[in-house]
MIBA-52891 format. One record per atom (N, C-alpha, C): x, y, z. Coordinates in steps of 0.2 Angstrom, whole numbers, padded with zeros to 4 digits, always signed. Example, Ala and Ser with C-alpha at 12.3 -4.5 7.8 and 13.67 -1.06 7.14 Angstrom:
BEGIN
+0066-0028+0039+0062-0022+0039+0066-0016+0039+0064-0011+0035+0068-0005+0036+0064+0000+0039
***
This chain:
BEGIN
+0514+0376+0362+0511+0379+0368+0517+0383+0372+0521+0378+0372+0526+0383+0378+0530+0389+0373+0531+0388+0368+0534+0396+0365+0526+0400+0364+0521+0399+0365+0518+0403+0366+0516+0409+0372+0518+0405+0377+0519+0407+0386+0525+0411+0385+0531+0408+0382+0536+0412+0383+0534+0418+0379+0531+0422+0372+0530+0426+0371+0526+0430+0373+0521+0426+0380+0517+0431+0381+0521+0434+0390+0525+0433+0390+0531+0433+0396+0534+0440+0393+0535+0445+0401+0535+0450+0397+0543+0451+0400+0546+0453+0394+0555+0452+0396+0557+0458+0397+0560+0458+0403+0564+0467+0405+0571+0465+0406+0576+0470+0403+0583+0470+0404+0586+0472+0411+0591+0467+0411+0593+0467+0417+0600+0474+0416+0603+0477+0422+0606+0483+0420+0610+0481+0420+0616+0485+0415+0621+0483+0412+0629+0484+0417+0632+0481+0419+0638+0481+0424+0642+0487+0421+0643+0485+0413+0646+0489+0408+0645+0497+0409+0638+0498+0410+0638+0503+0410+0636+0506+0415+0634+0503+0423+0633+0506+0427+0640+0506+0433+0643+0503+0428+0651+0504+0433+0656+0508+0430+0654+0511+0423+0656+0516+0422+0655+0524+0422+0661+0527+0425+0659+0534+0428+0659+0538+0422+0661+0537+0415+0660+0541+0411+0651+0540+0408+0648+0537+0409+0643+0536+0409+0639+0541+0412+0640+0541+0420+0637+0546+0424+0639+0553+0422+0644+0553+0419+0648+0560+0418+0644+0564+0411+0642+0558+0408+0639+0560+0400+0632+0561+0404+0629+0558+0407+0622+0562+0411+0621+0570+0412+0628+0568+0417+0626+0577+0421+0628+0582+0414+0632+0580+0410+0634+0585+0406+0628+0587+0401+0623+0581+0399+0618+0585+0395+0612+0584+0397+0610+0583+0404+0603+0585+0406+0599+0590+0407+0603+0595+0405+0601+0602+0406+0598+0603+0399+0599+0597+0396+0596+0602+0390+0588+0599+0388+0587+0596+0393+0580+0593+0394+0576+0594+0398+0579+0601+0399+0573+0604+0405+0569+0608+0402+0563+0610+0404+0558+0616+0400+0563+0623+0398+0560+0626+0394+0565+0632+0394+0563+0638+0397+0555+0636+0400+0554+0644+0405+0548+0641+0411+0549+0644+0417+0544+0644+0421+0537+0644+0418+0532+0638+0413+0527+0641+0409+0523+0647+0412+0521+0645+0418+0514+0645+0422+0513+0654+0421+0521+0658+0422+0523+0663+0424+0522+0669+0418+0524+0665+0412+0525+0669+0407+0524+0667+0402+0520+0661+0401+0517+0660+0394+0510+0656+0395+0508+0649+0397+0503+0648+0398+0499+0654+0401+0492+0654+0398+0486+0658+0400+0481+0656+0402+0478+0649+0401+0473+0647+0399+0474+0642+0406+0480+0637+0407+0481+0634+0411+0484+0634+0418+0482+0633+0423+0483+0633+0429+0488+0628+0433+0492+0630+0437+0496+0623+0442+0491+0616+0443+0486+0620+0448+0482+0613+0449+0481+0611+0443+0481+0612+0436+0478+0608+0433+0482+0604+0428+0488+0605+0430+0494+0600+0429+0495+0597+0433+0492+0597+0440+0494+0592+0446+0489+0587+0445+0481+0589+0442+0476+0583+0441+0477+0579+0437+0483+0581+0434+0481+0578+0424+0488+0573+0427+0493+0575+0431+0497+0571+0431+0496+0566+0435+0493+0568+0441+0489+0562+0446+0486+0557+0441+0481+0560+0438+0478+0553+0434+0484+0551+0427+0488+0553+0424+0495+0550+0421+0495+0546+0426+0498+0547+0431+0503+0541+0436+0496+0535+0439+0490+0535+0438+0486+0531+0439+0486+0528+0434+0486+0529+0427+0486+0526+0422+0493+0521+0422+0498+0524+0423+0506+0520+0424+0503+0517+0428+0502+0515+0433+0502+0511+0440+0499+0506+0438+0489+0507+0435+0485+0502+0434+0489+0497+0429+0493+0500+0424+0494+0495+0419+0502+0494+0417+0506+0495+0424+0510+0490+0427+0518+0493+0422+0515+0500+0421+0522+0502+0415+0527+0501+0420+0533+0502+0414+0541+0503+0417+0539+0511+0423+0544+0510+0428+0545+0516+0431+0547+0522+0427+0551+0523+0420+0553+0527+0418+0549+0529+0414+0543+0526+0413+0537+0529+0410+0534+0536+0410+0533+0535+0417+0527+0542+0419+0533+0550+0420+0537+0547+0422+0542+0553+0422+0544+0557+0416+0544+0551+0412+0547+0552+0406+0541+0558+0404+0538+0555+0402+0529+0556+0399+0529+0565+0402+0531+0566+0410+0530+0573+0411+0535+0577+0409+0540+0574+0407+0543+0579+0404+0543+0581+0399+0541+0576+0392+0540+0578+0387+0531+0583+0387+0527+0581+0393+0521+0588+0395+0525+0594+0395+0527+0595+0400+0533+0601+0404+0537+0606+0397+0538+0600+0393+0543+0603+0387+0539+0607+0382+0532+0603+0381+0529+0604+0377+0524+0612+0379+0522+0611+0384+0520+0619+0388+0523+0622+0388+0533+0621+0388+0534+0629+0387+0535+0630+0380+0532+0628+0377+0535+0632+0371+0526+0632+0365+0520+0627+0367+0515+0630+0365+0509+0630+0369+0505+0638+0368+0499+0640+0370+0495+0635+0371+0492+0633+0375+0487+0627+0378+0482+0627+0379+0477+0624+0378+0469+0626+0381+0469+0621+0386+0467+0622+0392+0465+0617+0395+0461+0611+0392+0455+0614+0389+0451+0607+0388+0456+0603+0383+0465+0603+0381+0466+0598+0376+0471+0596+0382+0471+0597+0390+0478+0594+0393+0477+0589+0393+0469+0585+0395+0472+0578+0395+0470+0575+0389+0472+0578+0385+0475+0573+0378+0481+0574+0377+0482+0580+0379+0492+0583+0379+0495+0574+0384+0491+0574+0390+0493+0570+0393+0494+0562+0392+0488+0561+0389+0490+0553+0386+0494+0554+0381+0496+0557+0372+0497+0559+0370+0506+0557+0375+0511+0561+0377+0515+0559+0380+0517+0552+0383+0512+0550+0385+0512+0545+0392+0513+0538+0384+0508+0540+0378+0508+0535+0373+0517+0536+0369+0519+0542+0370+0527+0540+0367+0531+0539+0372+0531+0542+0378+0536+0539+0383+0535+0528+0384+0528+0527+0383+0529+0520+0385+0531+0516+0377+0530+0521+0372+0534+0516+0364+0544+0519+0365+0544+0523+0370+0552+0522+0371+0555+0516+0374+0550+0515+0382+0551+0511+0386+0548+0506+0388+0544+0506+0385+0541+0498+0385+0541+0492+0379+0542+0486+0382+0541+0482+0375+0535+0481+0373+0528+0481+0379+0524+0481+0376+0520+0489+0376+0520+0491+0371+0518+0501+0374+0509+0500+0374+0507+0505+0379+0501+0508+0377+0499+0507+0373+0492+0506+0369+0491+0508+0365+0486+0514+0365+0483+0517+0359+0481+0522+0360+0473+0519+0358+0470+0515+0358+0463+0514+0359+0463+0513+0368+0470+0509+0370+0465+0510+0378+0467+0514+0384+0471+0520+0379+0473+0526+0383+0464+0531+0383+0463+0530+0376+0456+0532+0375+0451+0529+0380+0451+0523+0382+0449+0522+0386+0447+0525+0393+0454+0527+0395+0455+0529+0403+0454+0536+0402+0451+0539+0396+0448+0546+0396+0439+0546+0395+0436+0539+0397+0431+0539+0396+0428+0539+0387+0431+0539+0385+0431+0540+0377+0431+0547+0374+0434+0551+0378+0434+0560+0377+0436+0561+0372+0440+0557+0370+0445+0557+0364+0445+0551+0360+0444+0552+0353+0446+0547+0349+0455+0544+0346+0456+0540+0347+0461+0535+0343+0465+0541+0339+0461+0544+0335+0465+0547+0330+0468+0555+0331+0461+0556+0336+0464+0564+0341+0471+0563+0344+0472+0555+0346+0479+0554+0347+0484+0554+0345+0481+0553+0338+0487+0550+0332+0488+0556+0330+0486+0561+0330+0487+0570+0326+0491+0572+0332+0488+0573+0337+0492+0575+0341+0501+0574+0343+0500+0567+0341+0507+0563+0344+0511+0566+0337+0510+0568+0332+0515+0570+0326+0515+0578+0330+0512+0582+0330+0512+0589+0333+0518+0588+0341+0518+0586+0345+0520+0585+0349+0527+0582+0350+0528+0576+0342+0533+0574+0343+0538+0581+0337+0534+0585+0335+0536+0590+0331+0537+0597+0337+0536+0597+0338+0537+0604+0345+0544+0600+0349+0546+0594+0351+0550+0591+0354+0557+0591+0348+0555+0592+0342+0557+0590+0337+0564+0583+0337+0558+0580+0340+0557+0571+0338+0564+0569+0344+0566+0573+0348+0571+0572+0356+0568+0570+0359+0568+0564+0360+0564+0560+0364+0566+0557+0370+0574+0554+0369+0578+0550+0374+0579+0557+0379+0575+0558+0382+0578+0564+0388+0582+0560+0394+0587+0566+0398+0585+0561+0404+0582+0563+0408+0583+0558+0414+0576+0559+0419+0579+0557+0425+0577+0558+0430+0580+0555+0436+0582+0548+0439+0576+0545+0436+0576+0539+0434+0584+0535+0433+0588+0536+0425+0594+0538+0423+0598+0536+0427+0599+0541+0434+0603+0541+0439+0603+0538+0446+0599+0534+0446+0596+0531+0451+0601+0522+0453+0602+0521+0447+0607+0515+0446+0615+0518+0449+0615+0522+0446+0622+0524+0447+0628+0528+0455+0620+0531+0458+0620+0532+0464+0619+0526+0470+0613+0522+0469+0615+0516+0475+0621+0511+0474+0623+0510+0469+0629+0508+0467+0635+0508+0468+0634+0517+0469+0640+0521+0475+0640+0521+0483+0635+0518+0483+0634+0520+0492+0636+0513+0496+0640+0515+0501+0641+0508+0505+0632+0503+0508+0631+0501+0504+0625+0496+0506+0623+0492+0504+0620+0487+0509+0622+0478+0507+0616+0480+0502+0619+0472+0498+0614+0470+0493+0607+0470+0494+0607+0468+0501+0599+0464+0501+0594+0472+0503+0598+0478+0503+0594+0483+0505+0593+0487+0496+0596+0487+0492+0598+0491+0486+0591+0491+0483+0587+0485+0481+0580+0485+0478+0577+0489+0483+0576+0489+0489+0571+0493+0494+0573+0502+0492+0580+0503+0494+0581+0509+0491+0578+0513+0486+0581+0508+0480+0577+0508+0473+0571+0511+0472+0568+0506+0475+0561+0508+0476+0555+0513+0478+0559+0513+0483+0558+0520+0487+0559+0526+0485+0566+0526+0478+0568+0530+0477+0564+0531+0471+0561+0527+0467+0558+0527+0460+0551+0530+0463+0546+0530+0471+0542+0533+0471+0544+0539+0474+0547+0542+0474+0548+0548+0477+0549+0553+0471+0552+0549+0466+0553+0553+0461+0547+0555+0455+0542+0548+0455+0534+0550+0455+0531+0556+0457+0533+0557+0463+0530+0561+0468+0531+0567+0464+0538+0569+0464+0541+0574+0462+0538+0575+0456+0538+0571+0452+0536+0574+0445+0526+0577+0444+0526+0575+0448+0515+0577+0449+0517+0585+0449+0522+0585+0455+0526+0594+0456+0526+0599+0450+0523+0604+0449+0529+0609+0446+0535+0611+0448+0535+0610+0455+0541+0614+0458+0548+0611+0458+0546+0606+0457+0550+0600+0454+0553+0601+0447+0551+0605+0442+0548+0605+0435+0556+0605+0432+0560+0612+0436+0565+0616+0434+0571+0614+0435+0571+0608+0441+0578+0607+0444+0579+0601+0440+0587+0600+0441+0590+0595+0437+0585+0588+0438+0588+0585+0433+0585+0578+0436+0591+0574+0440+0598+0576+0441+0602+0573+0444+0601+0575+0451+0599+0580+0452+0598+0585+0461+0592+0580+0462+0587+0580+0458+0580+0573+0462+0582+0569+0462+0587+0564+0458+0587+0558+0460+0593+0558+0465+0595+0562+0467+0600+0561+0472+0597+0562+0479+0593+0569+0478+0588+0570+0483+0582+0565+0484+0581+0562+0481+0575+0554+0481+0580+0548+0484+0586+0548+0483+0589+0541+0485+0590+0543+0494+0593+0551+0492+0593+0554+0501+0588+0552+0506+0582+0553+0503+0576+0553+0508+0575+0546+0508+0575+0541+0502+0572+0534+0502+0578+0530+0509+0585+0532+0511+0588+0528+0514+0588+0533+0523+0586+0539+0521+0584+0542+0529+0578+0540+0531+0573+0536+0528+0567+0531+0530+0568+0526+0532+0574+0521+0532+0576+0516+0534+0579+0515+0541+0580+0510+0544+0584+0507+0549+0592+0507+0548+0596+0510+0547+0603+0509+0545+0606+0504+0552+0611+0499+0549+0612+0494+0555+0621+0498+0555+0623+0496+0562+0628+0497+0565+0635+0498+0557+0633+0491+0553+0637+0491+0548+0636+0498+0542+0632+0501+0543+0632+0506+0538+0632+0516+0541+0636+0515+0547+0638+0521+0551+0638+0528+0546+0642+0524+0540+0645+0529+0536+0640+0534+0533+0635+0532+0532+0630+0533+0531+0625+0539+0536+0627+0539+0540+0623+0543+0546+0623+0551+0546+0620+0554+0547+0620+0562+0549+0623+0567+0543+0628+0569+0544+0629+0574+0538+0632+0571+0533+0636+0564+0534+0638+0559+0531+0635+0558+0524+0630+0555+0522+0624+0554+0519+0625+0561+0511+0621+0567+0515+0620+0572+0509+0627+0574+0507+0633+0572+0509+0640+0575+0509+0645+0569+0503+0641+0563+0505+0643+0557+0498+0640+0557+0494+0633+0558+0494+0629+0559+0487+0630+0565+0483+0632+0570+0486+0635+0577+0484+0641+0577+0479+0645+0574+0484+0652+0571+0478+0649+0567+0472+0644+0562+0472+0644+0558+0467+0640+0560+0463+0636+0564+0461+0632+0569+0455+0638+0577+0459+0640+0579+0460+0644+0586+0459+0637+0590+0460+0634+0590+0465+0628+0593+0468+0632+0599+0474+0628+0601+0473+0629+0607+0478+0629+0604+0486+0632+0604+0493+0625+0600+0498+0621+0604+0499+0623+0612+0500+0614+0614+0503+0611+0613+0499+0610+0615+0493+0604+0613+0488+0603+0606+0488+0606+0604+0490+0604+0594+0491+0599+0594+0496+0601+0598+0502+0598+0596+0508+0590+0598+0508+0590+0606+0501+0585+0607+0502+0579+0604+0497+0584+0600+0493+0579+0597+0490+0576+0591+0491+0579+0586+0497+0577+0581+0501+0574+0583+0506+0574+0588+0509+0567+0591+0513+0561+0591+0508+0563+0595+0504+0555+0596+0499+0552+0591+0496+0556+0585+0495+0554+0578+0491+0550+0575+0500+0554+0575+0507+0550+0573+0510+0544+0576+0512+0542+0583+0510+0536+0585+0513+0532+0585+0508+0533+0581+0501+0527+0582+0497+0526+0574+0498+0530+0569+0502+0527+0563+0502+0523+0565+0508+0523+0569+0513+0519+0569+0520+0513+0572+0516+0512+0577+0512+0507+0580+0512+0503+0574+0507+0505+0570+0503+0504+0565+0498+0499+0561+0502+0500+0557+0508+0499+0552+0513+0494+0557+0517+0496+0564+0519+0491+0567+0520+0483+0566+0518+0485+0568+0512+0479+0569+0507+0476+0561+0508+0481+0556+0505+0476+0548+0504+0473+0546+0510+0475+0549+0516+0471+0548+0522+0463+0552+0522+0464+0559+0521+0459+0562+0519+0454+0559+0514+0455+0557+0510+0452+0553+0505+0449+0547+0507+0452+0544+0510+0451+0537+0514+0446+0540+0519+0446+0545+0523+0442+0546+0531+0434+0548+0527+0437+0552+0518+0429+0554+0517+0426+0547+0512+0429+0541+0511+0426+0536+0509+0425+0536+0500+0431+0540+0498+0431+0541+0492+0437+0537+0490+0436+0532+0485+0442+0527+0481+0444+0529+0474+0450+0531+0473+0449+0530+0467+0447+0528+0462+0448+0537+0457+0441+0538+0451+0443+0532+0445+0450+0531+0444+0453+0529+0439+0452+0522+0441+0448+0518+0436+0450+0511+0435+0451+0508+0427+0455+0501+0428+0457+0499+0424+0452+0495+0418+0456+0495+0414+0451+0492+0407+0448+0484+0412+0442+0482+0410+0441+0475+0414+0445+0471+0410+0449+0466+0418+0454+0461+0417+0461+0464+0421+0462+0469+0420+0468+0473+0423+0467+0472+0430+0473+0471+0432+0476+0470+0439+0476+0478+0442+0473+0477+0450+0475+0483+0453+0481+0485+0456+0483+0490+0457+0490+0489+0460+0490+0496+0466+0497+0494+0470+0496+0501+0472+0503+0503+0476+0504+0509+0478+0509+0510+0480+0512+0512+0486+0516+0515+0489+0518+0516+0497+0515+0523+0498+0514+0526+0494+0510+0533+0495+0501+0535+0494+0499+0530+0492+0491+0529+0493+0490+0534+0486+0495+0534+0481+0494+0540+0476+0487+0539+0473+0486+0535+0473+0482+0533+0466+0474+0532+0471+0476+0536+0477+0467+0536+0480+0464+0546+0480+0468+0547+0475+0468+0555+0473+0460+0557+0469+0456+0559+0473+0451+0562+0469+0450+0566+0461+0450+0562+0454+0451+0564+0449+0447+0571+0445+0443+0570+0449+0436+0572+0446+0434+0580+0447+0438+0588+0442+0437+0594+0444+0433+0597+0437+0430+0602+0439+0425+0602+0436+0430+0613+0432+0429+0612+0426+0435+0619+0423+0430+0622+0418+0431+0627+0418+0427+0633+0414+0425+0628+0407+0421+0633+0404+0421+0630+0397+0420+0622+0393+0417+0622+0400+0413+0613+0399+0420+0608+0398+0426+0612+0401+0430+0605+0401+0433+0600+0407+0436+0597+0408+0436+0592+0413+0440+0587+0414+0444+0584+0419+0445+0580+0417+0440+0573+0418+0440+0569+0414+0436+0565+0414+0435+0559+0419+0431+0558+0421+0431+0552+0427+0430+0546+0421+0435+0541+0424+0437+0535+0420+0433+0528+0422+0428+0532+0427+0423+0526+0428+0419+0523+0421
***
């Protein structure tokens, strides 16, 4: 009985000192992240059929789906970039995004989880729109367009290796963290977000997550232009393009909170819920009280998961 508990325990790696106290590690990041970014502005020049907003709904309800069912952080970021990759380089119809979308979310979480998705209860959180197998075709097509590069990186990546540089007690480091893993959420719902490095987010995510805090007397160093001008050194970031990239990460959390309050004042809860038995969960940005439910030419949709 007790190795049975233990196997149903779900075991996560603790980060490696090895690795995140070495600077050549950081160095091997920034040197090949570029090669993980889309290769063109889609919306602009190739997609025809698909719209912004309607990668901003597919990704809402993605990061509903990660939230509900308690994925690693690395999951849903991941998941949008292997989307992002995959639109630019093939014609899309809308009615197949949110398959494009679990389809991703189902290989990012067999990277980074021990227990992954699976694809009957991704099918699931689409109402049944999709069958099992529409998943299984897709995911060879997909992982065929990526051809089969899958460890990208992500901002995520670099989020270790930047609190680590910053003068700040330990009992503050998980709070940053975290703050910083939701900012970087936020970001990736964005297109706008789509292009830029993932080293400039997560350095601009960790900038914003510790200009929301209380800094005490012992953490001066930290203060004013102090801040953008350390983290700057530490990814080889531009600072005005830092600066301006932790302004844009904090106005899409105002408009984000924005929104959940609107949501909330019109008495609408979240469209997405979980398989019964699942735990609710929720976040510092009310993400997941996002109205899912838009209605697209041609009889497609995304599906309400009620």
């Amino acid at each position: 009985m007790e190795l049975l508990c233990l196997e149903d325990a779900t075991v996560r790696a603790r980060p490696d000192p090895n690795l995140v106290y070495d600077d050549r590690v950081l160095q091997n990041l920034l040197r090949i992240e570029d090669r993980f970014l889309p290769q063109s502005s889609y919306f602009t020049c190739f997609q025809k059929d698909i719209q912004p907003f309607m990668r901003r709904m597919v990704a809402t309800w993605m990061l509903e789906v990660c939230e509900e069912q308690k994925c690693e952080e690395e999951v849903f970021p991941l998941a949008m970039n292997y989307l992002d990759r995959f639109l630019a380089v093939v014609p899309t119809r809308k009615c197949n995004l949110q398959l494009l979308g679990a389809v991703c979310m189902f290989l990012a979480s067999k990277l980074k989880e021990t227990r992954p998705l699976t694809a009957e209860k991704l099918c699931i959180y689409t109402d049944n729109s999709i069958k099992p197998q529409d998943l299984l075709d897709w995911e060879l097509v997909v992982l065929g367009k990526l051809k089969w590069n899958l460890a990208a990186v992500t901002p995520n990546d670099f989020i270790e290796h930047i609190v680590r540089k910053l003068p700040l007690p330990e009992d503050k480091l998980a709070l940053v963290r975290k703050h910083a893993q939701t900012f970087i959420a936020l970001c990736a719902t964005e297109f706008s977000f789509a292009m830029r490095p993932p080293s400039m987010i997560a350095t601009g995510s960790v900038g914003a997550a510790i200009c929301g805090l209380q800094l005490d007397d012992a953490e001066r160093s930290l203060w004013g232009d102090n801040l953008p001008e350390l983290l700057a050194r530490i990814t080889n970031t531009d600072v005005d393009f830092l600066k301006e990239c932790q302004e844009q990460i904090e106005q899409v959390l105002v408009n984000s909170l924005r929104e959940g309050r609107r949501q909330q004042q019109e008495g609408s809860g979240p469209r997405g819920k979980a398989p019964e038995g699942q735990d609710q969960s929720s976040t510092p940005t009310d993400v997941r009280d996002v109205n899912l439910q838009v209605e697209w030419n041609d009889n497609c949709k995304l599906i309400d998961v009620d």
